[in-house]
N, C-alpha and C positions, 0 to 999 in steps of 0.2 A: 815222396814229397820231400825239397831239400837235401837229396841224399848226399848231393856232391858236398855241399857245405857241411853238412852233421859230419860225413867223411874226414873231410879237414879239418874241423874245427878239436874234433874230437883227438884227432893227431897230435896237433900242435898242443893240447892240451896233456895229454901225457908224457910230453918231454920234461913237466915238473912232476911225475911219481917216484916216490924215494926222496923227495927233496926233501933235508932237515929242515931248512928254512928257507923261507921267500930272501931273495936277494934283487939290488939292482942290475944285476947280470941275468942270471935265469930268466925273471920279470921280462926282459927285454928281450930278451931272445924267444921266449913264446910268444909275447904280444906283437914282435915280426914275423911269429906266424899264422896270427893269428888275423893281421891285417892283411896278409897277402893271401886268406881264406875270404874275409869278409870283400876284398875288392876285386877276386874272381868270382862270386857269389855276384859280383856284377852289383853290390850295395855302393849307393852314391858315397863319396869321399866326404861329402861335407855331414854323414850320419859319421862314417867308420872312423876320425881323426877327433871327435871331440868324446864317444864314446871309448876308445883306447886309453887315451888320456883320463877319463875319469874311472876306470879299472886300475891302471897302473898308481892314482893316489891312494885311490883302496885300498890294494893291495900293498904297498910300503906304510902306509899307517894303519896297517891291522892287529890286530892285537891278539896274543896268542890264547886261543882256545883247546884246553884241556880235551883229549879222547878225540882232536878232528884235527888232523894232517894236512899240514901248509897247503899240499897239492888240491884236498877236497876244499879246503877253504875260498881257494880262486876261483878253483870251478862254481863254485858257490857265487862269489863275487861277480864272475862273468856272467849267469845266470841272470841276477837282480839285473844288472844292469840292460842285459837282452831286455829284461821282461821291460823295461823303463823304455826303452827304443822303441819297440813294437807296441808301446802302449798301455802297460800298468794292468787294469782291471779289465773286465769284459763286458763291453757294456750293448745293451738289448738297444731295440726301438722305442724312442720316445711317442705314444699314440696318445698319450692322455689329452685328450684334446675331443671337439662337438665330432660326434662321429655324421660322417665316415671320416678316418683321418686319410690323409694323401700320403701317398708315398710316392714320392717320383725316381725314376730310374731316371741317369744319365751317365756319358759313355762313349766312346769311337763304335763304328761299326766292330762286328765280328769280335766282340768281346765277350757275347755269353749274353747280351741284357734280358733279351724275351724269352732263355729257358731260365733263367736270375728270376726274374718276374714271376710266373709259375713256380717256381721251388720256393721263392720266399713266401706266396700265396698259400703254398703246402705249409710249409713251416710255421705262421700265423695259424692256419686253420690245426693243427695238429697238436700245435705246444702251446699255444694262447687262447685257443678255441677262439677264434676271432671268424666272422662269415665276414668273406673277401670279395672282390669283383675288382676284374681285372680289366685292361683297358687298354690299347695300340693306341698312340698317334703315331704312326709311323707312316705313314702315306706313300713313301718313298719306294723302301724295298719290297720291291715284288714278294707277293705270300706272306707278308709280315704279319698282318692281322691274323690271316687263318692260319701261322704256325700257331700265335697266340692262341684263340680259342678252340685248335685242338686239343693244348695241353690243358687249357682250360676245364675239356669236357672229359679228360683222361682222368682229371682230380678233382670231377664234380663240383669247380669253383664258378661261380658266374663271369660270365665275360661279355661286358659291353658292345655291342653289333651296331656300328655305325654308317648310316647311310654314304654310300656313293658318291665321290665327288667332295665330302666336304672338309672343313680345311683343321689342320691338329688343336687349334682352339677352338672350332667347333666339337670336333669331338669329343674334347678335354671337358667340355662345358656339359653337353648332353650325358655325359659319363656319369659327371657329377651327381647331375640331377636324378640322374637313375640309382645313383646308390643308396640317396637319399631316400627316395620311394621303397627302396628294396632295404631299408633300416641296417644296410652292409656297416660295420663296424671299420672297415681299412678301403680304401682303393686305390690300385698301386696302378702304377701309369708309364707305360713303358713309352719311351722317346725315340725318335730318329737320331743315328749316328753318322757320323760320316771319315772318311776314311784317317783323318787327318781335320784338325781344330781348323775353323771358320768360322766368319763372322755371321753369315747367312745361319748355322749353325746355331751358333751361340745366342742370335738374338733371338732364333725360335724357343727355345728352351729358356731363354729369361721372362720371357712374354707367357707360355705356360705357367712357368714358377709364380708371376706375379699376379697370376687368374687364379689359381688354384690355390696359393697358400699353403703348401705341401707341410706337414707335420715332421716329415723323414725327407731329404735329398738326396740320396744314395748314388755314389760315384762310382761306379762297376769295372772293373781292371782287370784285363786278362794279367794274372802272374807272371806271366813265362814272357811279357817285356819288359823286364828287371827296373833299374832306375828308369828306366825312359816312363814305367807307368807312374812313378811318383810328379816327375816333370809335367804330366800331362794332369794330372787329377790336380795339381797345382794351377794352371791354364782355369782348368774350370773351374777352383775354387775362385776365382779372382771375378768372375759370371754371377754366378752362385753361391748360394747361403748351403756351400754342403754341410751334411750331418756326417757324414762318414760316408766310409769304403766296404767294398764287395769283391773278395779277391776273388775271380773265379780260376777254372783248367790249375788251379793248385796241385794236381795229383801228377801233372806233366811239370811241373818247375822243381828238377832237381839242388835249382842256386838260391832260391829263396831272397833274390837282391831287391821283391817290389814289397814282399814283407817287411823288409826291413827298414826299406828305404819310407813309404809311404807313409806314416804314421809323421815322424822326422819330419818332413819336408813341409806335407800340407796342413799339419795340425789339426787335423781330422783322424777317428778314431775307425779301425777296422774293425766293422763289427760282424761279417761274416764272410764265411770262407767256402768257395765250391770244390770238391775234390773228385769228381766226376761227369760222366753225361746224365744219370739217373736223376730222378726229376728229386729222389729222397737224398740227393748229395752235396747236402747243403749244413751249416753246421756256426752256432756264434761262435765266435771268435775268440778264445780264450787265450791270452799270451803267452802266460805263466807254462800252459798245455804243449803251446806252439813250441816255447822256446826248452821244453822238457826233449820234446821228440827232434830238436836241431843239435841238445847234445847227447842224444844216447840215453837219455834217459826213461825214454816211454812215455806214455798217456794211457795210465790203464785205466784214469776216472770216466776219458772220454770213452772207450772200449764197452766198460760196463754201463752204463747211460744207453750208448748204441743197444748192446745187448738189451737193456731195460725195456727197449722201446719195438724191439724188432722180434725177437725170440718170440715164437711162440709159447705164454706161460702154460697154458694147458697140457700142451704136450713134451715143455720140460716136467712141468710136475707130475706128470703121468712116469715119463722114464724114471724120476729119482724115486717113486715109488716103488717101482720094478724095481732098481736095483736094490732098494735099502732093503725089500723082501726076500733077497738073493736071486731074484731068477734072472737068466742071462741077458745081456745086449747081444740082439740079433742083429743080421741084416737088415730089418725093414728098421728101426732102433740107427742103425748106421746111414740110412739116405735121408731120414729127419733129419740127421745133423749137418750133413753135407746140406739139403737144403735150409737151414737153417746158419748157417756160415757164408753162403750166396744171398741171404737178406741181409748181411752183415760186412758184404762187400767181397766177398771171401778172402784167403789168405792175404792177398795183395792188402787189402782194407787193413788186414789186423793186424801185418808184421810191422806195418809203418807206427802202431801205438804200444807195442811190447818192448820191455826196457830189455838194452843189451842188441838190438839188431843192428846198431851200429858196428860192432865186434867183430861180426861174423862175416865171412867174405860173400861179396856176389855173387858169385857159383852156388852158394848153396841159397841164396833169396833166391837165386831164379831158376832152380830146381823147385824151390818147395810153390811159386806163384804159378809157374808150368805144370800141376798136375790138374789133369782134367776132370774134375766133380760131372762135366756134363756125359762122360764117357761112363764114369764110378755107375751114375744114374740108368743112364741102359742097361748096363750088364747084370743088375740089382735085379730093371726092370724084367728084363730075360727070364730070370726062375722062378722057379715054382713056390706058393706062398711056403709049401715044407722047407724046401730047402733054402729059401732066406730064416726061416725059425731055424733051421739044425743047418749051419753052414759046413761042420762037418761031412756030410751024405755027399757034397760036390766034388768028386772023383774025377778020375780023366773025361770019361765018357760026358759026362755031364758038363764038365767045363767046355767042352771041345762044341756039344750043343751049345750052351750058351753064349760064347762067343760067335755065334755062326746068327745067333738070333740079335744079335746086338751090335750086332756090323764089326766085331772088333778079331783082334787075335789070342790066341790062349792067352800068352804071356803077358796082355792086360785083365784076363780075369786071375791069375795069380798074383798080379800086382793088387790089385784090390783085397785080394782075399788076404796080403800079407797083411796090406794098411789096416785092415780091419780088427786085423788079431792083435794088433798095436793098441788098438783105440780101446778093444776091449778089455783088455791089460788095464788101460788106465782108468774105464771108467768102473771096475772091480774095484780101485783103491779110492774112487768118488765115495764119501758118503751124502748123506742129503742135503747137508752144509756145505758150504765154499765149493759147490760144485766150476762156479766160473769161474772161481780162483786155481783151484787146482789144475783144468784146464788150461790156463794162461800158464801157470809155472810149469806145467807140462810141456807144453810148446816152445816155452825160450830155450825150456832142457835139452830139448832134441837139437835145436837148432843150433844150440853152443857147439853142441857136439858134432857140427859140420854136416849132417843130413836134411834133408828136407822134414818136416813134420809128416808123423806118419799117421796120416788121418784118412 
């Protein structure tokens, strides 16, 4: 996410290390390139020329602080001022209001809205403990509803079944009524898109809003159409009482120009962001977070939060007891983790919030997101419960069966067996404190160092 931008920006930003002082030469010469970062990043001109210009005052009337280095100072200064572009603080969904409150989607087609819909559904029920029901007027796209309420029934949330034939304000209407009877706390209302803004369009969706009373108006934006999604969520703010934005396909927008841009333009606040197809890929929007991982700098509160919510606690605290007892991390101790890294997004998920992965060259990010955990997994699965407890005992013979039972070749069950003697290595230096911490400084460690994480 952002890679291309965090890439440059990050560049452009240490052509001032070493610098004894900020001057109006230096100044200008990073902030040229810093602007030809932000308007390859595809960020509109009318965000990138008034925020340049308020870094460059900053930065000549700054004032010199003792123990922190002109260079770390800007970066600093560019920092706030990111977070002030994209938005400041991070702010939830306003529900307080006679329940059910409304949430309405809207949006172009093919932007994500009806798995948006369901993930925020999840996300409500999950982090708010809120009972949801979910709702199509889509009338339009073929299978629109029954995508709805399969993911509906995949997440145990309710979802409105409306009859045959009848029209998006009846459905809107009978929705209502149902949620009300089923005492549901939210009901989010996913809208008809269409390819490109129209007035047929836009008057359907004013006419919902003005029935329903929505509590939330949520503008849904695929990311990866840079400024052109701020220009459009503008369009519909001018319809509609938006509350904010919903970036989704974020994990495919290496330029980051509809983050940047979007907040800026329509004066509505992003308040969540999709970074995958997974229904759990869904995440509020914190700026401060955003604009940490644009420079290099990680997101390790959102990492551990992730971890918070995903990890198995039982069977971390089982292993930290094992080890704090001294007795070994086995094999079976080694596919926990691996599966427990895959509810976490796996590597790909967690190199993008580790500070320093800006650093380190793309050969070695796409060594380390190329290694196959679903292969680790067979070949694990292949042995016998001894010889995952004594990984030692796995000699030729026996590797030679297990790759034979596992579909694979020898030379990936010694690849596993080396990553393993890696892992075990570190988690011998775990004690039963800062186990996620160690972990994480584990992994940038390796990574600096130009290899893949040896997990």
């Amino acid at each position: 996410m952002f890679e291309s931008l965090s890439s440059r920006l990050t560049s452009a930003l240490s052509g001032l290390s070493g610098k004894a002082t900020l001057s109006e030469t230096n100044i200008s010469a990073t902030l040229r390139e810093v602007r030809l970062a932000l308007l390859e990043a595809d960020v509109a001109l009318e965000v990138v020329t008034p925020f340049l210009d308020r870094v460059r005052n900053r930065a000549l009337g700054m004032p010199v602080t003792p123990g922190l280095a002109p260079s770390q100072a800007f970066v600093r200064i560019v920092h706030d001022e990111l977070v002030d572009v994209i938005g400041g603080q991070s702010q939830g969904l306003a529900l307080a209001t006679q329940p059910p409150a409304v949430v309405l989607m809207a949006g172009l087609q093919g932007v994500g809205k009806t798995t948006t819909a369901a993930k925020l559904g999840r996300w409500l029920k999950q982090h708010e403990q809120k009972k949801v029901m979910l709702v199509s007027t889509d009338v339009y796209r073929p299978a629109a509803m029954e995508q709805l309420s399969r993911l509906a029934e995949s997440l145990e949330i309710e979802c409105y079944e409306s009859q045959s034939g009848a029209s998006p304000a009846e459905i809107a209407r009978g929705a209502l009524q149902s949620a009300k009877r089923a005492f549901a706390d939210v009901l989010i209302v996913d809208t008809a898109g269409r390819l490109a803004v129209d007035a047929e369009m836009m008057a359907e969706i004013s006419d919902l809003s003005q029935q329903l009373v929505p509590a939330e108006t949520l503008f849904v934006v695929d990311a990866m159409t840079g400024q052109d999604a701020a220009q459009v969520a503008k369009q519909f703010s001018e319809t509609l009482n938006l509350t904010g934005v919903v970036l989704t396909k974020a994990d495919g927008d290496a330029r980051g120009g509809a983050a940047l841009s979007v907040r800026q333009i329509t004066g509505k606040p992003i308040k969540f962001i999709g970074s995958g197809e997974g229904v759990e890929a869904l995440e509020l929007f914190h700026p401060d977070r955003i604009v940490s991982r644009i420079l290099g700098m990680g997101d390790v509160m959102s990492l551990i939060e992730e971890a918070e919510q995903k990890i198995d606690k039982k069977k971390a605290e089982k292993l930290a007891k094992k080890i704090t007892k001294g007795k070994g991390f086995d094999l079976e101790d080694f596919k926990d983790q691996i599966q427990q890294m895959n509810q976490m997004g796996g590597l790909t998920g967690m190199l993008d919030k580790l500070p320093g992965m800006s650093a380190i060259s793309q050969a070695a990010k796409d060594r380390a997101t190329q290694t196959n955990f679903g292969q680790f997994e067979a070949i694990i699965n292949s042995m016998t419960p001894k010889e995952r407890q004594y990984p030692d005992l796995i000699s030729g013979s026996r590797k030679k069966r297990v790759a034979a039972g596992s579909g694979t070749q020898i030379q990936d069950v010694n690849r596993l067996l080396k990553q393993f003697k890696q892992m075990q290595k570190m988690m011998k230096k775990m004690g039963r404190k800062g186990a996620m911490t160690n972990m994480m400084r584990g992994l940038g460690g390796m990574m600096q160092q130009g290899g893949p994480p040896r997990f």
